[in-house]
C-alpha positions in Angstrom: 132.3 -114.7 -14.6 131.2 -117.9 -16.3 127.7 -119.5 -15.9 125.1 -121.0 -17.3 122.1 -119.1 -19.1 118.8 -121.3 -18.2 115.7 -120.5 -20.2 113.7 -119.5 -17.0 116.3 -116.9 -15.9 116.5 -115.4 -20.0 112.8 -115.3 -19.8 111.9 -114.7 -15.9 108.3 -113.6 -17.3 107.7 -116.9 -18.8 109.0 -119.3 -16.0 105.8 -121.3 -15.2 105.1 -121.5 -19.3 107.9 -122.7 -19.6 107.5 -125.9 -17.3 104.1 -126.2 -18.2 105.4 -126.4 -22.1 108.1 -128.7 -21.0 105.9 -131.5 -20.3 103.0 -130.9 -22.3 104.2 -130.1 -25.5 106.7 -132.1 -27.6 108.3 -129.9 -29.5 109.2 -127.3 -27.0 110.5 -130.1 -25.1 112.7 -130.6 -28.2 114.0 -126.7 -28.3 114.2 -126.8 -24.6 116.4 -129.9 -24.8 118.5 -128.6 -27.6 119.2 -125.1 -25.8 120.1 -127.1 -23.0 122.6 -129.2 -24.8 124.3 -126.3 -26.5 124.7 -124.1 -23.4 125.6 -126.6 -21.8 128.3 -127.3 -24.4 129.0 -123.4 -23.9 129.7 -123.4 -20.7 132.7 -126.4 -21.0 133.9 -124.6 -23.7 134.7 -121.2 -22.1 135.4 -122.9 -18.9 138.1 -125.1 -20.6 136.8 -128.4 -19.5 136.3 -129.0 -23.5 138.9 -126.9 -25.7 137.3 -126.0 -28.9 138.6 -123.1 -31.3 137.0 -119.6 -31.1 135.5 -120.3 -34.5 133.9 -123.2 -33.6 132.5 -121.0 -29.9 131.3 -118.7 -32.0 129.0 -121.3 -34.3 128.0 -122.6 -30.6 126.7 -118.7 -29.3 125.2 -118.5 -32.7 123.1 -121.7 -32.4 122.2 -120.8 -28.9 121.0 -117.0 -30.1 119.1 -119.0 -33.1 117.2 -121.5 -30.3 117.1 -118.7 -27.9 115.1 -116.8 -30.4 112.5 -119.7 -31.8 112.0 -120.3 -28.2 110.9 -116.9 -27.4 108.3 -116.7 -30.1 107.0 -119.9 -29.4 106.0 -119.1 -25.8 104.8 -115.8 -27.0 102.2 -117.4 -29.8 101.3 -120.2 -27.6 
């Protein structure tokens, strides 16, 4: 089944940090943006809306793993 990963169901614990950070705090709202952008771009590619080659998927999960984890130390230091 193909869906979307939003930040406040990855980190269910953080939720209302989250929005708070998302309008308070520039570059969160950076990271946030950016994860949203690339899982967004995820979820065309694996749902065939936007063809790209496996290779290039791949570099896409990695980025999202790579934003996924500076966002989760963020809200845990801040």
């Amino acid at each position: 089944m193909l869906k979307k990963h939003p930040l406040q169901e990855e980190f269910p614990e953080f939720e209302s940090k989250i929005n708070d950070l998302k309008v308070s705090n520039e570059h969160f709202k950076k990271l946030f943006e950016n994860y949203d952008e690339v899982d967004h771009e995820i979820y065309r590619v694996e749902s065939d809306t936007e063809p790209a080659s496996d290779e290039a998927a791949n570099q896409l999960r990695i980025k999202r793993l790579h934003l996924k984890d500076e966002i989760y130390q963020f809200l845990q230091d801040n």
